[in-house]
C-alpha positions as CSV (number, residue, x, y, z in Angstrom):
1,X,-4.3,155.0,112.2
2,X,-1.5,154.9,110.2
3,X,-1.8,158.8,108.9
4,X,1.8,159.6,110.3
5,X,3.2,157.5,107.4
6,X,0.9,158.9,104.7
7,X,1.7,162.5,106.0
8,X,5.6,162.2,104.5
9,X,4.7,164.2,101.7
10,X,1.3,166.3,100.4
11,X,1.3,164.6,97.1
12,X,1.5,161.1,98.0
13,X,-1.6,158.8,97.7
14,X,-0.9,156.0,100.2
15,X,-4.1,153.9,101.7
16,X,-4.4,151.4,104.0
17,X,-6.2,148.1,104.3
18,X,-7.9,147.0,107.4
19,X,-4.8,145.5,108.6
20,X,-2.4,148.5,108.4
21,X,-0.3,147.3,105.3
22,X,-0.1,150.2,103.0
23,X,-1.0,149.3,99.4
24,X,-0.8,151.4,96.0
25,X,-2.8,153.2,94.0
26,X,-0.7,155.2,91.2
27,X,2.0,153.2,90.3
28,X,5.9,155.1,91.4
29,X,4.2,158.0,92.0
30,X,7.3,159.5,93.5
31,X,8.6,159.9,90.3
32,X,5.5,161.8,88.7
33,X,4.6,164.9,89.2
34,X,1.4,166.4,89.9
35,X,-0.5,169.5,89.9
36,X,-3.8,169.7,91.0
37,X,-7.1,172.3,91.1
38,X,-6.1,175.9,90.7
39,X,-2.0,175.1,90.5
40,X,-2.5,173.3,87.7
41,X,-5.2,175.9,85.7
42,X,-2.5,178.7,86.8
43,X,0.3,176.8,84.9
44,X,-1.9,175.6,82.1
45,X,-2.9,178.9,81.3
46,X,0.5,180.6,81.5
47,X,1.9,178.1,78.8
48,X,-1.2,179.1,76.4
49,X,-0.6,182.6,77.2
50,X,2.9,182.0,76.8
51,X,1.8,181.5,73.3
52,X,-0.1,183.8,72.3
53,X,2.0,186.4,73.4
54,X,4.7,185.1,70.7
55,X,1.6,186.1,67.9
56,X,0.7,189.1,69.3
57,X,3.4,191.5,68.1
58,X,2.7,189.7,64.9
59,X,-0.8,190.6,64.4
60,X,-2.2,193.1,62.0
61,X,-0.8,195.5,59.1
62,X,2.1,196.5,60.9
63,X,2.8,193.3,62.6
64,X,6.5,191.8,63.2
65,X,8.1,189.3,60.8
66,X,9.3,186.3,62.8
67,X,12.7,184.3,62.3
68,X,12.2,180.5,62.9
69,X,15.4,178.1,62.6
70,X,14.9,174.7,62.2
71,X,17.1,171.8,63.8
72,X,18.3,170.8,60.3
73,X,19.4,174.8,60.2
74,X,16.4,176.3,57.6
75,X,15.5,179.4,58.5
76,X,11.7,180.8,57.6
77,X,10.8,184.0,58.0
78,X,7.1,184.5,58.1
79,X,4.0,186.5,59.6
80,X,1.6,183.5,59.5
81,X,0.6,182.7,62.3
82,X,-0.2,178.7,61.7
83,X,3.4,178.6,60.2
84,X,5.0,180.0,63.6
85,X,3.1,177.6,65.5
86,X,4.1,174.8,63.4
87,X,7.8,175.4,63.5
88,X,8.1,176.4,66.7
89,X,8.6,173.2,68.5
90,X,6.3,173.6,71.3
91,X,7.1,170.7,74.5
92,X,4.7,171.9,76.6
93,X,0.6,170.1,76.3
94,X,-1.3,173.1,76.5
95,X,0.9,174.7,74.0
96,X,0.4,172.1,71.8
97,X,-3.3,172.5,71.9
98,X,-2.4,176.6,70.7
99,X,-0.9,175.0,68.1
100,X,-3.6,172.7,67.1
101,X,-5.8,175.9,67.3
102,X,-4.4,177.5,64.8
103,X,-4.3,174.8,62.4
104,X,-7.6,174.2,62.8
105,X,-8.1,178.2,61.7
106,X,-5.6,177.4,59.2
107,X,-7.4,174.1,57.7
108,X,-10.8,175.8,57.8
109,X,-10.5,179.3,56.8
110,X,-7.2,179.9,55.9
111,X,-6.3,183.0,57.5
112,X,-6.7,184.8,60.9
113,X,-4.7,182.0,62.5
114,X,-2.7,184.9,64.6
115,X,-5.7,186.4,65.4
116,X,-7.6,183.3,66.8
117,X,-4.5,183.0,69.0
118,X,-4.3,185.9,70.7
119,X,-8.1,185.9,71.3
120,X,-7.5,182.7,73.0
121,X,-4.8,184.0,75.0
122,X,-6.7,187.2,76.6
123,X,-9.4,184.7,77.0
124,X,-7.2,182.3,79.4
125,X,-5.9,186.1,80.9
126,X,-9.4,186.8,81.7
127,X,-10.4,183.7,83.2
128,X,-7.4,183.8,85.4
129,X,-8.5,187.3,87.0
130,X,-11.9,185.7,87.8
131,X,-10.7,182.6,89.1
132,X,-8.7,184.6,91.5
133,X,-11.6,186.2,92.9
134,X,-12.6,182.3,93.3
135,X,-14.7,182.1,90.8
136,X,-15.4,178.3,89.8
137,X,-13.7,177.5,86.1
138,X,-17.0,176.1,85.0
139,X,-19.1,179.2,85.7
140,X,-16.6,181.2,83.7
141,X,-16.9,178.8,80.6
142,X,-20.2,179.2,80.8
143,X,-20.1,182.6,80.7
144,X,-17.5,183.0,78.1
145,X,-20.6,180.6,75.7
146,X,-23.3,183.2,76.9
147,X,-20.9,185.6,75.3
148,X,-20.3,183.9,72.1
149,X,-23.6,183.2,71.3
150,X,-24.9,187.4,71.9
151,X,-21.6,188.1,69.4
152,X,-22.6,185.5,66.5
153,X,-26.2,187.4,66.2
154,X,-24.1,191.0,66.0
155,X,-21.6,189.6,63.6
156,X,-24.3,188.9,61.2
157,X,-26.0,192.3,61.9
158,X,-22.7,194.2,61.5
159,X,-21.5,192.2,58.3
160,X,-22.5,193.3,54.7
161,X,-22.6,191.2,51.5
162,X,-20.0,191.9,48.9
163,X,-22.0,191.5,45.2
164,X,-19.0,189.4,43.4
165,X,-19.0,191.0,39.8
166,X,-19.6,194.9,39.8
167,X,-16.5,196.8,38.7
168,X,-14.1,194.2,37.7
169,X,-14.5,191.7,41.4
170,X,-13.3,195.5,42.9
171,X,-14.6,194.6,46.5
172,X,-13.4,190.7,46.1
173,X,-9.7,191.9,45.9
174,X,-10.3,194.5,48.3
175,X,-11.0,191.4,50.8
176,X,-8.1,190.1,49.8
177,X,-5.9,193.3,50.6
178,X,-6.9,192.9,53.6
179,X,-5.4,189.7,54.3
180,X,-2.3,190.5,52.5
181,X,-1.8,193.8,54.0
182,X,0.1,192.2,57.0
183,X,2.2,190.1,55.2
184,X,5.6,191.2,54.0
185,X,4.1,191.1,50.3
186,X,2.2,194.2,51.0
187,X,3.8,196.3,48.6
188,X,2.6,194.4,45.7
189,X,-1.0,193.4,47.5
190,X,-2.7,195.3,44.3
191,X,-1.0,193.1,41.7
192,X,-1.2,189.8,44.0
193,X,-5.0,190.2,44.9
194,X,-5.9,190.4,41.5
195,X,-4.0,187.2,40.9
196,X,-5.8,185.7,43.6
197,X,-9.2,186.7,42.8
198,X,-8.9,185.5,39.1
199,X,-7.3,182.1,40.0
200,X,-10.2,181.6,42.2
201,X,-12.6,183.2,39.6
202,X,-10.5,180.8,36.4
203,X,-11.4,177.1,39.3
204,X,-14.9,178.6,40.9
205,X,-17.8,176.5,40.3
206,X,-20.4,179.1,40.7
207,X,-23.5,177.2,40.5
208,X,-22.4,175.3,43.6
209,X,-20.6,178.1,45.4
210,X,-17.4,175.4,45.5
211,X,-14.1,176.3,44.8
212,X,-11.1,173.4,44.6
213,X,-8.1,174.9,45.7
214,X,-5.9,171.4,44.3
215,X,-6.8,173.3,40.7
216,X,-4.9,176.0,41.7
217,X,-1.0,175.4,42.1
218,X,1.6,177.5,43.7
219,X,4.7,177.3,42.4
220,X,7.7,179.6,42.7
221,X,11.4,180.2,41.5
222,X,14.1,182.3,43.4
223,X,15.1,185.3,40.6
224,X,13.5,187.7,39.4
225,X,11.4,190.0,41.9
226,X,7.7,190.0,43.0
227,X,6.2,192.3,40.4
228,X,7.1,189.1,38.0
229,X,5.1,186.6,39.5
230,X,2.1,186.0,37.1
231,X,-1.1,183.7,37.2
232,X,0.1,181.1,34.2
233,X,-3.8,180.2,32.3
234,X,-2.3,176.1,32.6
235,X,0.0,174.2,34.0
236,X,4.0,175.0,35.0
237,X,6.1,171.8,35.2
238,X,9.2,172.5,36.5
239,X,11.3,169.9,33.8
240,X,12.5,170.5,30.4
241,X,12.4,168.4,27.4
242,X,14.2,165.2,27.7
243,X,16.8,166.0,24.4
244,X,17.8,169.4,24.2
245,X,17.6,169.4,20.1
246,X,13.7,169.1,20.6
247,X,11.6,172.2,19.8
248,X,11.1,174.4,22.5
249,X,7.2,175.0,21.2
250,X,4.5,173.1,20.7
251,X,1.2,174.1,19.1
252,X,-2.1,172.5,19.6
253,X,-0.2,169.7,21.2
254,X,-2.2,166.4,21.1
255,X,-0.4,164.9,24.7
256,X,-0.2,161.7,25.5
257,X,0.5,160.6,29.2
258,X,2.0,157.9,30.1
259,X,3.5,155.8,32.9
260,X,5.2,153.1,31.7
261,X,9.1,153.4,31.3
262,X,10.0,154.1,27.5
263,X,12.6,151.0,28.4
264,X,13.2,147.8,27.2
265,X,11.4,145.1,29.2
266,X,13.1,143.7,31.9
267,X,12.6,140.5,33.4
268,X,11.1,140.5,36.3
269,X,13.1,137.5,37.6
270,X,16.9,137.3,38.8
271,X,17.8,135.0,35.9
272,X,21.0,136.2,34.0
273,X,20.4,135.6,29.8
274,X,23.8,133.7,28.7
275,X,24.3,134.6,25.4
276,X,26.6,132.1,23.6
277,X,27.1,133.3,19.8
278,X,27.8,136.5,18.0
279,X,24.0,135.8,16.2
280,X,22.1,135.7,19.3
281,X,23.8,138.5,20.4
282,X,22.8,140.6,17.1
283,X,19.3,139.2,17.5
284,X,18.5,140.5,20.9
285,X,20.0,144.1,19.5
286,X,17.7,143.6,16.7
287,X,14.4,142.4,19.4
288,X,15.2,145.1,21.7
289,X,15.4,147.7,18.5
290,X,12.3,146.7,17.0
291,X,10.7,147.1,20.6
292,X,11.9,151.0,21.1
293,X,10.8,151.1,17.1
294,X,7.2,149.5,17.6
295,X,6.5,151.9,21.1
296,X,7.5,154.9,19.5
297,X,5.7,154.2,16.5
298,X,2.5,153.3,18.2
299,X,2.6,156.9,20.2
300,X,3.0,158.6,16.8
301,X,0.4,156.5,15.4
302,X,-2.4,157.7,17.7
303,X,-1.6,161.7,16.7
304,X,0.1,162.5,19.7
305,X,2.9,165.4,19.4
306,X,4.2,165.6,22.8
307,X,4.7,162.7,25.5
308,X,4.9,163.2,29.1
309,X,6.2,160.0,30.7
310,X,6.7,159.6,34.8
311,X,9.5,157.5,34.0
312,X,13.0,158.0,32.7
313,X,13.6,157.0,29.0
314,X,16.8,155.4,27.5
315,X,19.3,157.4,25.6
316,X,17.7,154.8,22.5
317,X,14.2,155.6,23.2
318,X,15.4,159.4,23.6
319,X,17.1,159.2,19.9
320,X,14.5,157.6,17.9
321,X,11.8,160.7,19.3
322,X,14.1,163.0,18.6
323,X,14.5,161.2,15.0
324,X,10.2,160.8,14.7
325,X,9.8,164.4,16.2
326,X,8.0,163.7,19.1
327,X,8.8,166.1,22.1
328,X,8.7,164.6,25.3
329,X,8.9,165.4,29.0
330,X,10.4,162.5,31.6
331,X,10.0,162.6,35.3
332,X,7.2,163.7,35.8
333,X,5.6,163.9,39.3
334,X,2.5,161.7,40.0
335,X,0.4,164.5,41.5
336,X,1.7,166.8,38.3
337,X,0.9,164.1,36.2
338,X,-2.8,163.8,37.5
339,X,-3.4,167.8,37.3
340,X,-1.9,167.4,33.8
341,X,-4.3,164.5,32.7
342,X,-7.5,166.7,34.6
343,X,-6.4,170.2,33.1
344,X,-6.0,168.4,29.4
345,X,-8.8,166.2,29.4
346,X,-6.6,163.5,28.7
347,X,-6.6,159.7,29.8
348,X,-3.4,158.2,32.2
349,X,-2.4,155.4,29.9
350,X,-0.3,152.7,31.7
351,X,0.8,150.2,28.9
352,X,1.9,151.0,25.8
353,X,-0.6,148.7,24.4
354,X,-3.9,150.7,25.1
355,X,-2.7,153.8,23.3
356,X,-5.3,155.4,21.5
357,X,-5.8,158.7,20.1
358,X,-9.3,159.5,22.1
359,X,-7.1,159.2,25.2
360,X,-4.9,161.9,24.4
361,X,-5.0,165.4,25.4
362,X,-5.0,169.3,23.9
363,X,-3.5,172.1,24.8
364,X,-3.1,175.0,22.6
365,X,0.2,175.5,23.5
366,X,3.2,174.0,25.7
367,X,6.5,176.0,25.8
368,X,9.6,175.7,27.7
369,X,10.7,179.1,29.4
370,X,14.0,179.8,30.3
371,X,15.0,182.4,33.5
372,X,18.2,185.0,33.4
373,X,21.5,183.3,32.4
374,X,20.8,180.1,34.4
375,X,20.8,176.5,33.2
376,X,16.8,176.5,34.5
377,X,14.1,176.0,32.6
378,X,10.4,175.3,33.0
379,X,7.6,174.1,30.5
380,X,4.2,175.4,30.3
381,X,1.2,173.8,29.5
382,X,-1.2,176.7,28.1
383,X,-4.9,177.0,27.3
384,X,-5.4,173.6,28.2
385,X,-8.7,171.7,27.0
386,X,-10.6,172.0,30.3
387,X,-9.6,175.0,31.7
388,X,-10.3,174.0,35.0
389,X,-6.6,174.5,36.6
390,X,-4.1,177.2,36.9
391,X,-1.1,178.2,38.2
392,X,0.9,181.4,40.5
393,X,3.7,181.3,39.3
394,X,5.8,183.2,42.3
395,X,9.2,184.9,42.1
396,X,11.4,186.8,44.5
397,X,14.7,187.8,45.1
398,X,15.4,184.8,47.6
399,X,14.4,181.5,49.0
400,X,12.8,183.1,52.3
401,X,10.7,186.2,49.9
402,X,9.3,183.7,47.4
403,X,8.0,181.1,50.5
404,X,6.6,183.6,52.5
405,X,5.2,185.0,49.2
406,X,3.2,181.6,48.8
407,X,1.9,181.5,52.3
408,X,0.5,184.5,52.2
409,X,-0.8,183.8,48.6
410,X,-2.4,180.9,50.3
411,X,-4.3,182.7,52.7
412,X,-5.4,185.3,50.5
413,X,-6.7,182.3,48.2
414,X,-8.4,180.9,51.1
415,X,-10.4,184.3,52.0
416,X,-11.5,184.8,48.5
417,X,-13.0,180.7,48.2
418,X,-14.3,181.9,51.5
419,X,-16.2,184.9,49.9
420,X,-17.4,182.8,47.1
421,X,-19.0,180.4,49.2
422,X,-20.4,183.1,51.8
423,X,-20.4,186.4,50.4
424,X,-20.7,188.4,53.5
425,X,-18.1,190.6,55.1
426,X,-17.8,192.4,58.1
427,X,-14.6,195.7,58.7
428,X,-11.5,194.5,60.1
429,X,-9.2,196.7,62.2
430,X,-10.7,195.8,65.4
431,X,-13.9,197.0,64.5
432,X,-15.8,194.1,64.7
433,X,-14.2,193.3,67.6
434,X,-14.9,196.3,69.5
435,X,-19.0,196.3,68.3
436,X,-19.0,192.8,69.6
437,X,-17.7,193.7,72.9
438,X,-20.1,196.5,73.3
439,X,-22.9,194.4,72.7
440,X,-21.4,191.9,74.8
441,X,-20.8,194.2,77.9
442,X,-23.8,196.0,77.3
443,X,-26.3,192.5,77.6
444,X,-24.1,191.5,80.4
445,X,-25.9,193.4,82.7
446,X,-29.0,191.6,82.1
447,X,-27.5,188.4,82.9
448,X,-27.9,186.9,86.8
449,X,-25.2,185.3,88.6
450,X,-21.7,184.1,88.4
451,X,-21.6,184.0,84.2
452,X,-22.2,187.6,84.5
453,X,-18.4,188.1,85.5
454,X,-18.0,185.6,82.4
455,X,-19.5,187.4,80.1
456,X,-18.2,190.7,80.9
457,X,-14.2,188.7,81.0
458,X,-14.8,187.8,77.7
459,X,-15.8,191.6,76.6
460,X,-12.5,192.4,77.6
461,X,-10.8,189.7,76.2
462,X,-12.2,190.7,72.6
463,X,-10.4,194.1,73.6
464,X,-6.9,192.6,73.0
465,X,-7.6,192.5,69.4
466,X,-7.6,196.2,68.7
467,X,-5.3,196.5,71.2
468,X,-2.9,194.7,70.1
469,X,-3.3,196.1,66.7
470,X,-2.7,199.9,67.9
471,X,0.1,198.8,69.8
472,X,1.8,197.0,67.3
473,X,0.9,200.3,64.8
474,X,3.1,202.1,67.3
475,X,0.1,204.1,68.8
476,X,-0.6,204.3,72.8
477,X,-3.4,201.1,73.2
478,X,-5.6,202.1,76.0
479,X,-6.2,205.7,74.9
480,X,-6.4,204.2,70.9
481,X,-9.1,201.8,72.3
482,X,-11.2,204.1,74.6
483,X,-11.2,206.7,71.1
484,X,-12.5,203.3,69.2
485,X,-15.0,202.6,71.4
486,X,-16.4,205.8,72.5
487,X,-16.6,207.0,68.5
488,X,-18.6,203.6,68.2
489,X,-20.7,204.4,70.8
490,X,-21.7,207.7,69.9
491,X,-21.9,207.3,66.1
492,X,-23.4,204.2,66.2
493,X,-21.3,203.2,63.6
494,X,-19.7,199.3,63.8
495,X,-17.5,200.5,61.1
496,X,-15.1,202.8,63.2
497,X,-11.8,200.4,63.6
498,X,-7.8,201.0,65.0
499,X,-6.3,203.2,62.4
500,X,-3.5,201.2,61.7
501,X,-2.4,202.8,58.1
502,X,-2.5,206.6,59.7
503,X,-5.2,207.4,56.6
504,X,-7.1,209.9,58.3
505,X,-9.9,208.3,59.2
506,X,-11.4,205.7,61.2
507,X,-13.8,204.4,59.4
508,X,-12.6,200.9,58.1
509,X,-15.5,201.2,55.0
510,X,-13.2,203.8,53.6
511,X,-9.8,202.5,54.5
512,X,-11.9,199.3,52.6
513,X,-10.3,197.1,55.3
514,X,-12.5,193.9,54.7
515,X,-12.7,190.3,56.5
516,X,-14.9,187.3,55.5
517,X,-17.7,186.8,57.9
518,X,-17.1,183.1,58.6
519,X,-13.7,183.7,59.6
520,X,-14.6,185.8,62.1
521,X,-17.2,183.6,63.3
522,X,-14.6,180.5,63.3
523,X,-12.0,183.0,65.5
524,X,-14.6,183.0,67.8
525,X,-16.0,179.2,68.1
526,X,-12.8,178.2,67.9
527,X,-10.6,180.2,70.6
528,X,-14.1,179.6,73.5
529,X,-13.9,175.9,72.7
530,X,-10.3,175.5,73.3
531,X,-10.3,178.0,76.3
532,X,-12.9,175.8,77.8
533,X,-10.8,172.7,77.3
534,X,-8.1,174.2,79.2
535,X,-10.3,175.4,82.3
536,X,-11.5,172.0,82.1
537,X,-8.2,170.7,83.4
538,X,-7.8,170.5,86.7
539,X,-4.9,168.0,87.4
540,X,-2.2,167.1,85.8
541,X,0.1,164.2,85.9
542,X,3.3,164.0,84.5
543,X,6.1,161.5,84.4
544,X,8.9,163.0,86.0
545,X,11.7,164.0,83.8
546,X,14.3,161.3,83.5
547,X,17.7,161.9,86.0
């Protein structure tokens, strides 16, 4: 019946018509390769555990810095776990899908993106023990949901709500200590959460519970060292003033933005202008010097006393503000130009034309700083009209310090919009972790069948979290994790975490070791959906890699 031909090799399709001719069904499917059923969810999950077991020695207070080159030969150093994802260049599918976890974490709360990682990973660990007791992938995802939904209710039981204002926003920065306690910025994390908290505080709309983190701008310079960096009340541009006889200070400066060239017009055709006498030659000098005369005196006519243009000026144009005492500021950015005209209440004028003085805007002050003995400087916009935007201004002794400085600034910003919008928290360390589990493991037992196993796998999956964390504090895990979870038990206290910071005591209240609620609850959505799109997989076919 033909089957002695289509026996040449397992992974070959080959099917025959009535007549014994062979004919196709996957096209030159020697040349793919193919896994299929438990092969394929073996490999699968050892590239996403692959992974995560890159984050974990990353995770927590005492977690490892990690050194990323890029092809172009950049090197970043950094602790985030989004950022380790991103420039690691991952090949393999699965992997890529870790990746696109943590950026989802990354995009929607900000911080825990190593943590959602490595909960993923002892997820896939887990399943892999129970699918080789032949247990069938969708029973185990299943289970892993039964799981999630018992920890959601015990998250919310566990967490408790922060009041925003007692004692100076004490318990807002507190939260975000926490999140930059494992960053290498933790020496500073008193100074730094407090410039967090009031730049979110300076943007927050309160009545809404919205915070706009495109108000709040990070921007760093390498000199100086951390304790410098400062939350600037405005706007930090990083240009100086186009002549460098203007005055360096401004007060109540009425600004006028701009983006039309301070240039003579061009035309906009490629005709050449053949000048034939001396007179015609003077006129045009005269034409074009009455044009720079009649722009700059229409700016000063309208009250401004400072110009910020997005396009270059000519060396006339330069002189004659320099001359009429207008300060002015060239190349500007278009998205700095936007957050200047929303910070200063001012109007984006395009043509010279529609100047007015109600389109102008205030600030009370713009001064240009200069750093150390270098050529840079920067201006700042102060006290702007609508306070509504604000800057961290970062520094650091080098290129690696002050951009690890503004991820981790980031994240901290993230947790603290998070806290405004939801103002519950719940203790980090592991002790959430570890209540959830109990609860988990304990309701497990009241659960019939296969999801059972499930459930209990993903108890012990949330394990690797305060695992991790003792591990990577140095201390012995298991025997860290049994102490944990017994003290839990017994006190009946959720609060008892890893005691990463050797403080003496367990109790994450009063090591104030705090996480937002939601992004706990996002770590755990987040890492069951994408484990149950991997156990999904069940065959795989690849094209072959090229001879």
């Amino acid at each position: 019946d033909g089957s002695g031909k289509a026996g040449r090799g397992p992974a070959m399709s080959l099917a025959f018509d009535e007549n014994g001719r062979p004919f196709i069904i996957i096209q030159e499917q020697e040349k793919k390769q193919r896994l299929r059923g438990i092969d394929a969810l073996k490999a699968n999950i050892a590239a996403a555990r692959a992974v995560s077991r890159t984050l974990r020695t990353s995770l927590g207070p005492k977690g490892m810095d990690k050194m990323l080159q890029s092809p172009d030969g950049d090197v970043t150093v950094t602790n985030d776990g989004a950022t380790i994802l991103k420039e690691m260049e991952v090949n393999h599918e699965i992997a890529k899908l870790m990746v696109e976890l943590s950026k989802a974490q990354d995009d929607e709360v900000g911080d825990g993106t190593t943590g959602v990682v490595v909960l993923a990973g002892a997820l896939l660990e887990q399943a892999e023990i129970l699918l080789d007791k032949g247990i069938h992938p969708s029973r185990i995802t299943e289970g892993f949901e039964r799981a999630v939904d018992i920890c959601l209710p015990v998250l919310d039981q566990i967490s408790d709500t922060i009041d925003y204002a007692s004692n100076d926003h004490e318990q807002m920065r507190k939260v975000a200590m926490t999140t930059l306690n494992s960053k290498i910025v933790h020496r500073m994390r008193e100074e730094l959460s407090k410039v967090c908290v009031d730049a979110i505080l300076a943007v927050a709309d309160m009545e809404r519970k919205e915070v706009n983190l495109e108000l709040i701008k990070l921007d760093g310079k390498v000199g100086g060292k951390l304790e410098d960096t400062v939350l600037v009340p405005g706007i930090v541009i990083d240009k100086d003033f186009s002549h460098p006889q203007m005055p360096k200070l401004v007060d109540d400066a009425k600004i006028c933005i701009l983006t039309c060239p301070f240039e003579p017009p061009k035309p906009k055709t490629k005709h050449k202008l053949e000048i034939e006498t001396v007179e015609a030659y003077e006129a045009m000098q005269q034409a074009e010097k009455k044009y720079f005369n009649d722009m700059v005196e229409r700016v000063k006519a309208s009250g401004a006393t400072l110009v910020v243009c997005q396009w270059g000026f000519d060396d006339e144009a330069n002189y004659l503000l320099l001359k009429n005492e207008l300060p002015a500021i060239r190349w500007v950015g278009g998205v700095e130009i936007e957050l200047i005209a929303i910070a200063t209440g001012g109007r984006i004028v395009p043509r010279f034309e529609e100047i007015s003085s109600e389109k102008l805007g205030y600030a009370k002050r713009v001064r240009e700083m200069a750093f150390g003995t270098t050529r840079d400087r920067m201006i700042v916009l102060e006290e702007c009209a609508s306070m509504k935007a604000v800057t961290i201004f970062v520094r650091g002794g080098n290129k690696m310090v002050v951009e690890e400085a503004k991820r981790s600034l980031h994240d901290a910003l993230c947790i603290v919009r998070n806290l405004v919008r939801d103002n519950r928290i719940v203790y980090g360390g592991g002790a959430a972790e570890v209540a959830c589990s109990l609860a988990v493991s304990a309701a497990a037992d009241s659960i019939p069948g296969q999801e059972q196993y499930g459930v209990r796998a993903f108890a012990d999956a949330l394990d690797a979290i305060p695992m991790a964390l003792a591990e990577n504090s140095g201390l012995q895990p298991i025997e860290t994790l049994s102490h944990v979870k017994a003290q839990q038990l017994r006190e009946n206290n959720p609060r008892v975490g890893v005691n990463c910071m050797s403080m003496g005591t367990e109790d994450m209240k009063e090591q104030s070791v705090f996480e937002a609620l939601q992004s706990k609850k996002q770590q755990l959505q987040h890492a069951t959906q994408m484990v149950k799109m991997v156990l999904k997989i069940d065959d795989v076919i690849q094209p072959a890699q090229y001879e």
